[in-house]
N, C-alpha and C positions, 0 to 999 in steps of 0.2 A: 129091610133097608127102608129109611126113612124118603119122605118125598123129598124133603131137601138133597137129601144124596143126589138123588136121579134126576135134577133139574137142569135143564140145557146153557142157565146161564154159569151152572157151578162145571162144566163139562170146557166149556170156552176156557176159563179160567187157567184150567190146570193144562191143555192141550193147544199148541201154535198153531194154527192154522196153516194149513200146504200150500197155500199159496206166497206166504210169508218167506217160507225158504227159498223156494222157487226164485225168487225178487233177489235173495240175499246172494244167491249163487251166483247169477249174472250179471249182478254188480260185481262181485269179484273178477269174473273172467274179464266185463268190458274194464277194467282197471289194468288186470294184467294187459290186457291186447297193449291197450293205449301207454304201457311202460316200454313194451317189445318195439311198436311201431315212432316210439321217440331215439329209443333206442339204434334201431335201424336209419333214420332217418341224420340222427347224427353223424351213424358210421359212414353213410352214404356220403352226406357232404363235407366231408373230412377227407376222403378218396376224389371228391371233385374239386376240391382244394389244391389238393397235391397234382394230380393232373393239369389242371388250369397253371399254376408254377410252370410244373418241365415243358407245357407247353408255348409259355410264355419266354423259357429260357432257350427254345430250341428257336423260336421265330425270331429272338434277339440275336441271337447268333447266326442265324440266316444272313437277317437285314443285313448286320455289320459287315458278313464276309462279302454281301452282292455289293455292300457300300463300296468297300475296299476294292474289290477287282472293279467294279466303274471306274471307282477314284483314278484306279494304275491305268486302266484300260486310255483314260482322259490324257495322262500323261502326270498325272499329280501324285504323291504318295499319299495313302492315310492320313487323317487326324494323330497325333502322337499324343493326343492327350483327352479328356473327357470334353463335351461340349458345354460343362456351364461347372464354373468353379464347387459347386453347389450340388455334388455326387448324391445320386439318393439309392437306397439299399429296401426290398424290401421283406419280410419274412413274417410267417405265424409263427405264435407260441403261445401254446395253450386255449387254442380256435380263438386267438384273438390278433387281428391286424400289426404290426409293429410296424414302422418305419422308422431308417437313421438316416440323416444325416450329415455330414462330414465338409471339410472344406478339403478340396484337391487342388493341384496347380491349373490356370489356367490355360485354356485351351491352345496349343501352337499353332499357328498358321503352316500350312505344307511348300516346300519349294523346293523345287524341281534340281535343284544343283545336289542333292544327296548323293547323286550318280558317281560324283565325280570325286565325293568322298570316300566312295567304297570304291571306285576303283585306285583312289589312291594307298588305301592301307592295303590295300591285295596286293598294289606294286611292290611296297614294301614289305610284306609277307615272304615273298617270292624270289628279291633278291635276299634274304637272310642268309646269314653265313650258315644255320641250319639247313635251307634248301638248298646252298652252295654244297655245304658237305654233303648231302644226302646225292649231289648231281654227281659231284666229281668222285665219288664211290661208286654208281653206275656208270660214268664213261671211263673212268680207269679200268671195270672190271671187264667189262662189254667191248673196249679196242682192240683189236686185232692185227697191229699191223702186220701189213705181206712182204715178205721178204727184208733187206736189211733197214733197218732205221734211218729215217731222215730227219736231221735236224734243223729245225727250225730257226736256228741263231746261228750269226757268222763267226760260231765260238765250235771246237772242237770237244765230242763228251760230254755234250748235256742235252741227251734225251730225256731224261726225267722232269727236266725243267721243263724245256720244251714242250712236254706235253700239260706238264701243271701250267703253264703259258698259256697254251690254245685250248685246252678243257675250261679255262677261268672267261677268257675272252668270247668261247661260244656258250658258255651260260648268261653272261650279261647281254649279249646278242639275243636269246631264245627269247630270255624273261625278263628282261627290265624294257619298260613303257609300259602303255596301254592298251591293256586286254579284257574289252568287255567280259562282262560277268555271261551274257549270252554267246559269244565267240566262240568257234570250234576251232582248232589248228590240226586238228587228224590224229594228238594223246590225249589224254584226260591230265596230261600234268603238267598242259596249259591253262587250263579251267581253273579258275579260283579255288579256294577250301576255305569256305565259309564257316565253317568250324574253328578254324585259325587264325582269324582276322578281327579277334578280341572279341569284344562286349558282344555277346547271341542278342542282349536284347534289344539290341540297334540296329541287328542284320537280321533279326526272324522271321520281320515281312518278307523279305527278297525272297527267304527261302520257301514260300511259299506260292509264289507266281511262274508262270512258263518263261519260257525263253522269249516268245511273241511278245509276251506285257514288258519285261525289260528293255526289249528293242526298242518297244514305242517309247519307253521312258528316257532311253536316251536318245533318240531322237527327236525329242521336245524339247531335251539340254542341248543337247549341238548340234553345226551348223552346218549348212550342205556348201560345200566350194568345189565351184567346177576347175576342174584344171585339163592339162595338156596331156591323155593317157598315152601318147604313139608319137608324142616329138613332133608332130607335124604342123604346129603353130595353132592348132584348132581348139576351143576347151571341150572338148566332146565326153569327157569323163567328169567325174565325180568324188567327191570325198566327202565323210565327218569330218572338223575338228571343233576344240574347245573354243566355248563365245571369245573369250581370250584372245586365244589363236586368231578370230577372226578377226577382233579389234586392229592387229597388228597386220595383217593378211591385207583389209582395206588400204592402208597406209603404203605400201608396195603392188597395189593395185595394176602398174605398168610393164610388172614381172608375171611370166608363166609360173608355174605349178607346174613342175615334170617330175614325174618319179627319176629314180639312178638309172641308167642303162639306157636310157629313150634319144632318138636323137642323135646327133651329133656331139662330139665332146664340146665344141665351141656351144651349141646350145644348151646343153647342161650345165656350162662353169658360167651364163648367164640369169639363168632361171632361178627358182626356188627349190628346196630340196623336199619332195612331197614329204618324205619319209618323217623329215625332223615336223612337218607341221602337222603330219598325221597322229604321228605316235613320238611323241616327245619325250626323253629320256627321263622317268619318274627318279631323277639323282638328286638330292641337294650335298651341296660341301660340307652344312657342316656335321653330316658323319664323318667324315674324315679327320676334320679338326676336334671334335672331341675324343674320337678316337688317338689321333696322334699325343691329345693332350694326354689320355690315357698309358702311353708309352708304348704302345705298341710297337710302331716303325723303328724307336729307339731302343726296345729292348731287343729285335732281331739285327740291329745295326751291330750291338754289342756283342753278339754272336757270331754274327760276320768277322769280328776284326780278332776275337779271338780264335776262331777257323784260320784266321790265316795268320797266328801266329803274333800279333800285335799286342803287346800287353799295355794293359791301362796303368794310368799315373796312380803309385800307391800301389797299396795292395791288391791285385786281381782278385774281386770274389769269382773268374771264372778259370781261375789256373787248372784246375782238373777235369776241363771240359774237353775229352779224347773220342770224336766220333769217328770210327771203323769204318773205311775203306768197304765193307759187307753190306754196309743196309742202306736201302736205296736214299734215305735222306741226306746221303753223303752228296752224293751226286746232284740231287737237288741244291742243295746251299752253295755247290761249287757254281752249278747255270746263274743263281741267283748274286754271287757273288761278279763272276764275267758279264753280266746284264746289269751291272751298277750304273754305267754311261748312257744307258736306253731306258733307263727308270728317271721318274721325277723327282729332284732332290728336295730336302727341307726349304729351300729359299726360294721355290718358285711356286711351291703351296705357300710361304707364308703370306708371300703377293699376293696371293691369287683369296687367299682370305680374308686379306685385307678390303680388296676390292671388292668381294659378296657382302662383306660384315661387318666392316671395322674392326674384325678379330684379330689378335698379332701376337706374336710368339716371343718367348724367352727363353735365348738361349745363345751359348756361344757361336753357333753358326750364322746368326742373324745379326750381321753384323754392318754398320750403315745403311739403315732400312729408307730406303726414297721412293715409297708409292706415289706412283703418280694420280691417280684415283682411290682413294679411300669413302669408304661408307662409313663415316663417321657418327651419324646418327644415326645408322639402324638399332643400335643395342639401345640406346634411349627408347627409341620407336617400339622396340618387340617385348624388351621387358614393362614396357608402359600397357599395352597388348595384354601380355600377361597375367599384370596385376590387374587390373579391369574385369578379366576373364574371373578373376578368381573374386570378387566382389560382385560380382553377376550371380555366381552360383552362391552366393549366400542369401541374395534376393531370391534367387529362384525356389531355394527352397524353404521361404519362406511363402508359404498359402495365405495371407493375409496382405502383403505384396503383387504387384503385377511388374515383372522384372522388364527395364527398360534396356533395348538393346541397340540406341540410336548411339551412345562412347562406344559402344566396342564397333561399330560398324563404320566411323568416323575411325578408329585406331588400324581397325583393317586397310583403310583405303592407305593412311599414311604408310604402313609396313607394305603392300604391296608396293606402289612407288618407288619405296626405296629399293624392293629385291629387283623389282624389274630395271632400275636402272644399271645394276650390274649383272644383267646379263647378257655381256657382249664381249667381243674378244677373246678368251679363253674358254667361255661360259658354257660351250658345247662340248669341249674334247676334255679339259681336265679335270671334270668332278667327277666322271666318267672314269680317265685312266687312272687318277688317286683311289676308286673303288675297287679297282682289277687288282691294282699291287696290294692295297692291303687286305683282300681278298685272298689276296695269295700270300702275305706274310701272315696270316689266323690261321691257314693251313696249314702250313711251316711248322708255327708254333703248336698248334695242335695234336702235331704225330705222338705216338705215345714215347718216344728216345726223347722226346724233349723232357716229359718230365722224369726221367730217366737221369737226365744230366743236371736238371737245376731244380728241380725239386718242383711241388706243389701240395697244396693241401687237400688232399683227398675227400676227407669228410663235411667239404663245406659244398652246397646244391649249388657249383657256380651253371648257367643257363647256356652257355655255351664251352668249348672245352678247350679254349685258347686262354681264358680267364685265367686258370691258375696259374701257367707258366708268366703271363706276367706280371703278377705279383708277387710271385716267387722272385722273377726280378727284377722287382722296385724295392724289394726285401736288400735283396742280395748287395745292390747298388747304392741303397740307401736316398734313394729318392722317395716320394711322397706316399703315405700308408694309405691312403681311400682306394676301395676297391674300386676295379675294374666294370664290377659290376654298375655302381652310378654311371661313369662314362658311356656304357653301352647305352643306359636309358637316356641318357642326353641328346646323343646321338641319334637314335632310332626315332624318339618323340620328336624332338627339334626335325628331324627330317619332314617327317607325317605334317606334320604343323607347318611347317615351312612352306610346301607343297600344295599345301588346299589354300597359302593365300598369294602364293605365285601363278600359277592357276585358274584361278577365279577372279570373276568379270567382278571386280569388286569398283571397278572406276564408277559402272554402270547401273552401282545396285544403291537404291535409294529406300528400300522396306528394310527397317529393322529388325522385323522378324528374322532375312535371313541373316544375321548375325548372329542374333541369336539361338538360330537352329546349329547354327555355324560351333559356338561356341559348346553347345548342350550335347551336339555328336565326337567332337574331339575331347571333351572331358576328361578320359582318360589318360590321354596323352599329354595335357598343357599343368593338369595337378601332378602325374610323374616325372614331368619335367623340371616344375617349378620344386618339388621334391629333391631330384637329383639335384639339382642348379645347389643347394641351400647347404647338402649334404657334402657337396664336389668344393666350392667358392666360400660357403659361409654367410651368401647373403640371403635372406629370405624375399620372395618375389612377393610376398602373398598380405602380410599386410598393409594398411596404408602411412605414408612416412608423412610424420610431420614436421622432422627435424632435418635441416638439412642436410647436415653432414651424413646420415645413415642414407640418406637419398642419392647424394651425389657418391656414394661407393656401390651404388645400386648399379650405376651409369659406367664404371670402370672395366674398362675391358677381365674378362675372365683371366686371361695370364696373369694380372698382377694381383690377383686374390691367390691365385696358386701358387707365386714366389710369396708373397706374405705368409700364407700355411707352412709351407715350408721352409723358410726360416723360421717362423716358430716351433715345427720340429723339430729341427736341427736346436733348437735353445734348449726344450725340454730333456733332450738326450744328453 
């Protein structure tokens, strides 16, 4: 081997030195570490991402409910709506910050009168001819009388009525007025069902707070009046009533406050009647009038008279109507027939409608009609209400608008005025006993022999089950084809409505806001009305008229859009 072979610089050449590796190796490990440790670090704060969120969504959710029980605890309800038109949303994706944006309706101011909305649709829930049905199937089944029957009318053979009499009479007694949502009466089936008294997302708060927080809340709506508890000239008791109520309570200032029973009769027939100021009869007329306009009373009138043998001019559509001496409905329509004299007739509701509403009837019984007091401008008044409401809600849901609610709360003042001024005279007992009779003619009509005898249409979802009998006959008779069912919604709505502005301290109320809240919680009720009204009449409530003629038939009593309909039926046939 040559010296060149064996020489150290030709040995380097061909062989890396160990230490070279050495260097190579733990550069790779500190590379991987430092891929592992980004790696980790990422995962890490991607898991403190999402934690810092649900923990952010669980203290938002705190705050809001501590806000809300303050708020109720104060006597205020929640905010109904976000605090700044200008919602912001926020979320990752893809470990990168996102925020949106959005425009939402602006924020509602809270008032305290919500109270007396909810408890007016519970009134109304309550006396439904559903809950009537549902009553009078537990106190017919559950009576017991001892020993022989006694009748209640100075007619011979008519326990059945009799009892369908006094079962209708102690239901409007149990359940119509005002029964706080916190109130016990010793069942639960004086308690409201807040499940049944429409929109959940208008009643969700309530159902969320104790009985304590609602008391306080109406205790901040209404008003403490001491009265006379024991007759004995002293005010040493107490009561609620509505600001309302108290407005008018001042004004008679020089009169006691006695419940019934207290005292002397001679001091009783001078004083006030706690009861009515306490718990005031959640009735308005005109269920009754749309219902009648419905044909109700008229189509069990025409049953009546063929019961007793009467035949109508022309051909009878009810010559084959033979009810059996066997089934207790016999019995019934005979009480109902002997109790014609101690019932209220067609002419002293049509008065009496006149005088709440300007409303008036068509018909052969209404014959030289001389009200002495007419409300002749309420229908201007409420349909003006109305249409206002319904041009509100087009602002409202417009998010680039801030919806003004100073016309609707100027149209309230005027519709109140006018309801309150016809409530005098009659205004106590007969909106009241026109609910009991045809209370009791739904039930009538409702047995299943009815439609047995005049037929009805099975397969259509009518909501209550006196419906098809009469349409079957408005069929039969040849009166007017709109169902029954609009009438009900007219009825039931116009009540609701009616109510919250009879009611309500509206003399006194100068924030638009609460009109507005006013407006946004009956929603349902003043667009199915304004619905029914257009579908019933033909006129539409909703948009706005520029012409006058479509305007002034806006203003026309309802009866004479129904003889119009109607004779234009009667054309087309």
């Amino acid at each position: 081997m040559s010296d060149k072979e064996h020489s150290p610089d030709s040995e380097r050449d061909s062989t890396p030195p160990l230490e070279d590796a050495v260097h190579a190796q733990r550069e790779a490990e500190r590379r991987a570490a430092k891929e592992a440790a980004r790696e980790r670090h990422q995962k890490a704060m991607a898991e403190a991402r999402e934690e810092q969120k649900a923990a952010l969504k669980e203290e938002l959710k705190e705050a809001r409910s501590d806000a809300e029980r303050a708020a109720w605890a104060g006597g205020f309800p929640p905010p109904m709506g976000p605090h700044n038109p200008l919602a912001e949303r926020e979320r990752f994706e893809d470990g990168r910050h996102v925020r949106d944006v959005r425009l939402t309706r602006t924020r509602t101011e809270p008032t305290v009168d919500r109270i007396l909305w909810v408890l007016i649709r519970d009134a109304a829930n309550r006396i439904s001819f559903p809950a009537y049905q549902s009553f009078m199937d537990r106190y017919l089944e559950h009576l017991q009388p001892r020993g022989p029957r006694k009748a209640y009318l100075p007619f011979t053979n008519v326990q059945a009525y009799a009892l369908l009499k006094a079962g209708t009479e102690t239901f409007l007694e149990t359940h119509c007025g005002i029964i706080p949502p916190f109130t016990h009466r010793g069942d639960d089936d004086s308690r409201p069902d807040f499940a049944a008294l429409g929109d959940g997302s208008q009643l969700a708060a309530y159902e969320r707070f104790t009985p304590d927080e609602m008391t306080n809340l109406w205790r901040h709506y209404s008003v403490r009046e001491k009265v006379d508890s024991d007759g004995d000239g002293r005010r040493d008791g107490s009561i609620r009533v509505l600001p309302y109520l108290d407005i008018v309570r001042r004004k008679l200032g020089e009169l006691d406050v006695r419940p019934e029973g207290s005292g002397s009769h001679m001091k009783v027939l001078m004083g006030l009647i706690q009861e009515r100021l306490q718990n005031p009869p959640m009735i308005e007329l005109i269920w009754s009038y749309w219902h009648e306009e419905a044909m109700l009373a008229q189509s069990l009138a025409a049953i009546s008279r063929r019961f007793q043998n009467v035949r109508a001019n022309g051909r009878d559509p009810l010559a084959n109507l033979e009810l059996d001496a066997l089934r207790p409905l016999n019995n019934v329509l005979w009480g109902y027939i002997q109790d014609e004299q101690h019932r209220l007739n067609v002419v002293r509701r049509a008065y009496e409608y006149d005088h709440h509403y300007g409303f008036s009837l068509d018909g052969k019984a209404i014959k030289n009609f001389r009200p002495a007091d007419s409300r002749s401008r309420f229908l201007e008044a409420f349909h003006n209400l109305l249409s206002l409401a319904n041009e509100f809600y087009k602002q409202d849901d417009d998010t680039t608008v801030v919806a003004d609610g100073f016309p609707l709360l100027a149209a309230l003042k005027e519709c109140h005025l006018l309801l309150t001024q016809g409530g005098h005279n009659q205004y106590g007992d007969l909106p009241w006993t026109a609910r009991q009779e045809m209370l009791m003619e739904q039930w009538i009509l409702s047995r299943p022999e009815m439609r047995e005898f005049i037929g009805g249409r099975v397969m259509v979802a009518y909501p209550e089950s006196w419906m098809d009998r009469v349409d079957a006959m408005k069929s039969l008779q040849g009166w007017d084809d709109t169902s029954s069912v609009h009438y009900r919604d007219l009825g039931v709505f116009g009540e609701m409505v009616l109510l919250s502005i009879r009611y309500g301290a509206w003399v006194s109320v100068v924030i638009p806001d609460q009109a507005a809240n006013w407006a946004r919680y009956w929603r349902p009720e003043i667009q199915g009305y304004v619905q029914a009204y257009r579908t019933v009449t033909g006129v539409d409530l909703r948009s706005a008229v520029a012409d006058t003629r479509p305007q002034a038939e806006r203003y026309l009593p309802p009866s004479v859009h129904l003889k119009n309909r109607l004779l234009a039926q009667g054309r087309a046939r």
